[in-house]
C-alpha positions as CSV (number, residue, x, y, z in Angstrom):
1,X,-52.0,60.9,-72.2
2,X,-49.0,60.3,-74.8
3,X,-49.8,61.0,-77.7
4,X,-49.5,60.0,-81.7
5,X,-47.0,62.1,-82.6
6,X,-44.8,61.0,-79.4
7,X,-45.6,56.9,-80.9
8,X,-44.3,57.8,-84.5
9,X,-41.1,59.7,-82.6
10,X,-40.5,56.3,-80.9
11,X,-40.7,54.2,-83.6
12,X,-38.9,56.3,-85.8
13,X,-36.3,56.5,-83.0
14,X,-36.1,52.8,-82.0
15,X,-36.4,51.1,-85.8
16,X,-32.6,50.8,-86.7
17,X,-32.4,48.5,-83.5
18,X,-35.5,46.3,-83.8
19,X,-37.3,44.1,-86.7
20,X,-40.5,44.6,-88.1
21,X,-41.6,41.5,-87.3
22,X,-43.2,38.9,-89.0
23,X,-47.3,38.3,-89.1
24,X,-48.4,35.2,-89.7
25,X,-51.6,33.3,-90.3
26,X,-53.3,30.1,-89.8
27,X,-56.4,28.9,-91.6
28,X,-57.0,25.8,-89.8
29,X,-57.3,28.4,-85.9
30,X,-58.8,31.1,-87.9
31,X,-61.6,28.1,-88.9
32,X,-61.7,27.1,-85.0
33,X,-62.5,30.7,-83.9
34,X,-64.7,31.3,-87.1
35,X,-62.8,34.3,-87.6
36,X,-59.5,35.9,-89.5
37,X,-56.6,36.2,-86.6
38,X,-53.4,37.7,-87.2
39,X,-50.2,37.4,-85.2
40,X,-47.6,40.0,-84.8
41,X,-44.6,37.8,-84.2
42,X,-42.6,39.6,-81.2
43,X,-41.1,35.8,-81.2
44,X,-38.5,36.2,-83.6
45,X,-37.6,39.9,-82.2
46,X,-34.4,40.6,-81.6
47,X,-33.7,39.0,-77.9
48,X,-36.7,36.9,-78.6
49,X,-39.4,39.4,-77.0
50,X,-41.2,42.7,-77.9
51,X,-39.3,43.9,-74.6
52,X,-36.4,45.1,-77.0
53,X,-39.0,47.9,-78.2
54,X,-39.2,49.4,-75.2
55,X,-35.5,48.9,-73.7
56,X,-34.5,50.4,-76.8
57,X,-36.4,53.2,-76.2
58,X,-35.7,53.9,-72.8
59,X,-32.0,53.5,-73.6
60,X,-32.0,56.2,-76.2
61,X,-33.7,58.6,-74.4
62,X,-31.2,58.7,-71.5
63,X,-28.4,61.4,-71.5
64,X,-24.7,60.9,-71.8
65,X,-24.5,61.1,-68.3
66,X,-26.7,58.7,-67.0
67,X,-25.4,56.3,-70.2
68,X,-22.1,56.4,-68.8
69,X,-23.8,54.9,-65.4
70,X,-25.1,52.2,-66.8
71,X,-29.0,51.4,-66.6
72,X,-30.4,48.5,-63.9
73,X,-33.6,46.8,-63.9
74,X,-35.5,44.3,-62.5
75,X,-37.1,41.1,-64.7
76,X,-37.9,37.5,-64.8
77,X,-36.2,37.5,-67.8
78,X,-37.5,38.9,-71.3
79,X,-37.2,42.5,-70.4
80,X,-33.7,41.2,-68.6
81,X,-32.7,40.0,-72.2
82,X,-34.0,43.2,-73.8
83,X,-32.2,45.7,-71.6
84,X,-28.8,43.8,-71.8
85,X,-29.0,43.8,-75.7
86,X,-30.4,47.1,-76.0
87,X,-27.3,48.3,-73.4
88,X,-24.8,46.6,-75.8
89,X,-26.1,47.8,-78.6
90,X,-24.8,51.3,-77.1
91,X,-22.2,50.7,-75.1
92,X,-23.9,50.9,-72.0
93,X,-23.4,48.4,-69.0
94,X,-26.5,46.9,-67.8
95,X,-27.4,45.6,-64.0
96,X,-29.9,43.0,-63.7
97,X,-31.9,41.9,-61.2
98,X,-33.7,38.4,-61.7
99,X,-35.6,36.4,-59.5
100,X,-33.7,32.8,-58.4
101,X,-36.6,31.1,-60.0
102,X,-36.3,32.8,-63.5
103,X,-35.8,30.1,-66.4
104,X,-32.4,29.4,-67.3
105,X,-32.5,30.1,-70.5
106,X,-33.6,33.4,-69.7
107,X,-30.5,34.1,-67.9
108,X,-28.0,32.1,-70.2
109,X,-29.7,35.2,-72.7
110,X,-28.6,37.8,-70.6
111,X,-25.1,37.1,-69.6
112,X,-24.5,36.3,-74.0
113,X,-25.9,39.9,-73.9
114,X,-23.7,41.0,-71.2
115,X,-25.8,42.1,-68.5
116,X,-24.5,41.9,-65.1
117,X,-27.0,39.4,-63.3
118,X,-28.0,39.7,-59.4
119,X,-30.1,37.1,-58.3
120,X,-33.2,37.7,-55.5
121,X,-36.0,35.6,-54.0
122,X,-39.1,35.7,-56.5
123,X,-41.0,38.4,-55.4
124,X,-41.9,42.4,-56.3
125,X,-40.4,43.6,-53.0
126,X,-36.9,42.0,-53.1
127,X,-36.7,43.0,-56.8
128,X,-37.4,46.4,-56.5
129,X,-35.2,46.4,-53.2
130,X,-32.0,44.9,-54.7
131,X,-32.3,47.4,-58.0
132,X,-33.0,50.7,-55.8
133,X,-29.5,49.2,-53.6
134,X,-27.4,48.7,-57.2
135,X,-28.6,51.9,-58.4
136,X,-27.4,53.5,-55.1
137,X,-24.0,51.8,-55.3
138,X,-23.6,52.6,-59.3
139,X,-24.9,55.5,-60.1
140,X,-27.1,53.4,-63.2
141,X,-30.3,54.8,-63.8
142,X,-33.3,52.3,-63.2
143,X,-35.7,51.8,-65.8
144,X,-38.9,49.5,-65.2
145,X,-40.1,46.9,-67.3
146,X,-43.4,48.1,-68.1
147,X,-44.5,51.4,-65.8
148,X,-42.2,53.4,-67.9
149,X,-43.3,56.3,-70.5
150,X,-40.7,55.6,-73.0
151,X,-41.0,51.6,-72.3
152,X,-44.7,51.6,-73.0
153,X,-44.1,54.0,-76.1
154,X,-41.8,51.0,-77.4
155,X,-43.9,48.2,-76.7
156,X,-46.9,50.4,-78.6
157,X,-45.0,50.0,-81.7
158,X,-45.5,46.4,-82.0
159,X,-49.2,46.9,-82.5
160,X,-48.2,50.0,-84.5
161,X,-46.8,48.0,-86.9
162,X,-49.6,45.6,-87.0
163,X,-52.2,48.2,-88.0
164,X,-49.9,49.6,-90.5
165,X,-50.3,46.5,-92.3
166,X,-54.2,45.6,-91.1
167,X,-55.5,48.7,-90.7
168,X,-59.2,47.3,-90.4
169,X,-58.7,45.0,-87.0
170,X,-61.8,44.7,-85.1
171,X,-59.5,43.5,-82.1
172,X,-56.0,42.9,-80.6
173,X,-55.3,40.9,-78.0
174,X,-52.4,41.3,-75.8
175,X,-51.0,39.3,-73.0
176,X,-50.8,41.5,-69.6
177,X,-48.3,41.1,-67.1
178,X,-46.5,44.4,-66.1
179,X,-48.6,46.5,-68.2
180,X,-46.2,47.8,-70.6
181,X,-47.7,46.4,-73.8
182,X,-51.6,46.7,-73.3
183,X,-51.0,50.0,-72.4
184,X,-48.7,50.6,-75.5
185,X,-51.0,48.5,-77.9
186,X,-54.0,50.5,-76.4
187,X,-52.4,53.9,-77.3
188,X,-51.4,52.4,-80.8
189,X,-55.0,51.5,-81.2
190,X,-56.6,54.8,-80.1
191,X,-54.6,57.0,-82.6
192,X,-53.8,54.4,-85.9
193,X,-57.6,52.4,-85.8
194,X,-60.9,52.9,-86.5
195,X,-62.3,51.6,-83.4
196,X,-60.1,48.9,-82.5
197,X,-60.7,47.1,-79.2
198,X,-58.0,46.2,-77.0
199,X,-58.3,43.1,-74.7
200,X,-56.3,41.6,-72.4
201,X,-55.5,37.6,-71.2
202,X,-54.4,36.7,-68.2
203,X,-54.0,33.3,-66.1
204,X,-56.4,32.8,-63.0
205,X,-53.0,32.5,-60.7
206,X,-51.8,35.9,-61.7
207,X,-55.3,37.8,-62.4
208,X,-54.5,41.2,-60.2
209,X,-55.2,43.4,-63.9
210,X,-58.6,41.6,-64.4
211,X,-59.4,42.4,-60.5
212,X,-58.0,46.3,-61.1
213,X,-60.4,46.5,-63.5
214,X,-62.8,45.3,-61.6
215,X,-62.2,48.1,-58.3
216,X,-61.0,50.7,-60.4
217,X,-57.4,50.7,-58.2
218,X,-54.3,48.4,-58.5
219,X,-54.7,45.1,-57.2
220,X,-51.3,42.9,-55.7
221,X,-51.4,39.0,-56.7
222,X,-51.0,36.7,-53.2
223,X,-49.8,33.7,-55.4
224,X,-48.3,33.6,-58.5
225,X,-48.5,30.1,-59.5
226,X,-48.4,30.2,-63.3
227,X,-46.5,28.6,-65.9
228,X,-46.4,32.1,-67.3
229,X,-43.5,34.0,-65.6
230,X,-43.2,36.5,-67.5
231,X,-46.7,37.6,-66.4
232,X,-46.3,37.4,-62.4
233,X,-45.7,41.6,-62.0
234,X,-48.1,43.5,-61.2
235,X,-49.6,47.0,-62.7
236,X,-48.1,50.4,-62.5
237,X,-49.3,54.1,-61.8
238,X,-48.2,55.2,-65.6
239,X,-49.7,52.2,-66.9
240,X,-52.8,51.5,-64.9
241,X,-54.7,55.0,-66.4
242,X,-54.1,54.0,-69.3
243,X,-55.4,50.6,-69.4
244,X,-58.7,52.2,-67.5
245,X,-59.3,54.2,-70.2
246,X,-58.8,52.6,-73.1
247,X,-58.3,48.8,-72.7
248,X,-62.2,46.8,-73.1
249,X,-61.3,44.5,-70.9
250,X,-59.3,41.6,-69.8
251,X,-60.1,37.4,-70.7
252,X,-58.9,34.6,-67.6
253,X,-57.6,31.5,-69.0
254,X,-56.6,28.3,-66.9
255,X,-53.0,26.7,-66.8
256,X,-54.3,23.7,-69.2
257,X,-55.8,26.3,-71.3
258,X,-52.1,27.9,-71.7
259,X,-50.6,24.7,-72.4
260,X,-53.1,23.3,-74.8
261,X,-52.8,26.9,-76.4
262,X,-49.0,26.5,-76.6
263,X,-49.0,23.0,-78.5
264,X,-51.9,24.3,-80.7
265,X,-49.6,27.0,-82.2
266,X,-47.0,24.4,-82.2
267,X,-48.9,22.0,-84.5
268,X,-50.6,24.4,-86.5
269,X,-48.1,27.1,-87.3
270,X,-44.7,25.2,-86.5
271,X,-43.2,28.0,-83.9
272,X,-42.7,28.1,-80.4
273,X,-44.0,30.7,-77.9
274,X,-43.6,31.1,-74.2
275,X,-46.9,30.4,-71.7
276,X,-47.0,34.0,-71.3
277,X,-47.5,34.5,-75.2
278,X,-49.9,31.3,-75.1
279,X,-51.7,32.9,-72.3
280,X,-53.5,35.2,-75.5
281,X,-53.9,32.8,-77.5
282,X,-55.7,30.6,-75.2
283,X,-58.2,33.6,-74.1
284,X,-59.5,33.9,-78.3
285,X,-59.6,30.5,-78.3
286,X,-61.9,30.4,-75.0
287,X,-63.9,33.2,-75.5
288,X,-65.2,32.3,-79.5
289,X,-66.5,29.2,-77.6
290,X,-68.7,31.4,-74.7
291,X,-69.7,33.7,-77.1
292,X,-69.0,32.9,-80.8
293,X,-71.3,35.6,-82.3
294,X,-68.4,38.5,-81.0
295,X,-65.8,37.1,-83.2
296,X,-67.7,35.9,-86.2
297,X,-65.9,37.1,-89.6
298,X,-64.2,39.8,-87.7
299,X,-60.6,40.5,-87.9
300,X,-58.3,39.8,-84.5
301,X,-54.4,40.8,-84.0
302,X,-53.2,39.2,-81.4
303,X,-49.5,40.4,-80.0
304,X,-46.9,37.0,-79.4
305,X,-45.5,38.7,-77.3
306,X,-42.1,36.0,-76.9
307,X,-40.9,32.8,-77.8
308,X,-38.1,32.3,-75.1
309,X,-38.8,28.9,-74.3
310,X,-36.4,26.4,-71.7
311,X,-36.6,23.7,-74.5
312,X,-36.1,21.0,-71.9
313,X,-39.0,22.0,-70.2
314,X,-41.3,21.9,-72.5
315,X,-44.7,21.5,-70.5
316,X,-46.1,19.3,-73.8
């Protein structure tokens, strides 16, 4: 288990990179859910994503040798933006591999951040495949998007800096896709709260962390037909313990409960998030009308995880 002192390391290490970003608050959704919810805004993060945490991270803790190789990865996108940025930000040259479906305004992101794209077909198998052959060929040193030590440290400092500032959260949702930031927020809950639970949301289309919960073992999707791309990975084995351990478990939602989620945000707070960062708020939203009495007067953080949305394709 990693612990606090290696959390206040990364975010010592990583904060001259990243923003503290922004929590804001709604009355009229904290009325709907008859509670007080506060959102860590990992939309206006540098590359648009709380994936710069972690990149940043993982970056920094690679030797002069392996930063002179360059780093690869594989992503649908907001980890791709992340690591390309975080690469610059350096001087190191980053490889990315993205699936030929990613959106292109995810890609547009990483080429102005100058990451070298390679396109696959859309699944875990030819993305890990293509990286493991680029890291053959270039000597770069592949770092995951979320079953990473130091990537999961960085994404924990998200909901580290959310405690700093609410200290008394009764909850914090996060959305789950890789595993990288439930497992981080987790961590950040165990050793800054006072009994904070962590939940997770996911979509019914990509629900393989709700099922590993379930059987104790990491579960595969067989479709992954969500609006939320940036939640169609699946767990790791650095992630997965910790997520057994410490994470209270892990809310469904529907594709029309993302969207309505998504416009809701839009109408009430004025900012755009992406499906996956909808995917959160549509699981509060769901689960303070099946059981109201858990959220009554309590105080919920809930992680937006990214706002990098194709504007063109807005699904509202």
């Amino acid at each position: 288990m990693m612990t606090k002192q290696n959390l206040l390391d990364c975010h010592t290490r990583i904060k001259p990179f990243v923003h503290n970003t922004a929590i804001l608050t709604s009355r009229l959704i904290d009325r709907e859910v008859n509670s007080s919810i506060f959102f860590k805004c990992e939309n206006f993060q540098r590359a648009g994503a709380y994936k710069m945490r972690g990149a940043t991270n993982a970056i920094l803790q690679l030797s002069e040798e392996q930063k002179k190789c360059g780093v690869v990865t594989h992503s649908s996108g907001n980890f791709a933006q992340a690591l390309s940025l975080a690469a610059q930000s350096v001087g190191v040259a980053a490889h990315i591999v993205m699936p030929d479906t990613a959106p292109e305004v995810k890609k547009v992101g990483v080429r102005e951040y100058g990451g070298k794209i390679y396109e696959c077909k859309p699944t875990v198998d030819a993305r890990q495949a293509l990286a493991d052959e680029i890291a053959l060929k270039t000597g770069a040193t592949f770092v995951h998007p979320s079953n990473d030590n130091n990537v999961i440290l960085g994404q924990g400092t998200a909901a580290m800096e959310l405690l700093y500032e609410q200290p008394d959260l009764d909850f914090i949702f996060c959305p789950v896709g890789g595993g990288g930031l439930i497992a981080g927020s987790a961590l950040a809950a165990k050793y800054f709260s006072n009994n904070c639970k962590v939940y997770g949301a996911e979509p019914f289309e990509a629900d393989d962390a709700y099922r590993s919960l379930q059987s104790g073992k990491i579960e595969s999707n067989e479709t992954t037909n969500t609006i939320a791309d940036g939640l169609k990975t699946v767990l790791g084995d650095k992630n997965f313990p910790i997520i057994k351990e410490l994470v209270s478990g892990i809310i469904r939602v529907t594709e029309d409960e993302i969207v309505a989620a998504m416009k809701l945000v839009w109408e009430r707070m004025k900012i755009i998030i992406e499906p996956s960062s909808a995917v959160t708020v549509a699981a509060v939203l769901k689960q303070s009308k099946l059981q109201p009495e858990i959220f009554q007067n309590k105080k919920i953080g809930i992680i937006i995880s990214g706002g990098n949305v194709d504007l063109s394709k807005l699904p509202f």
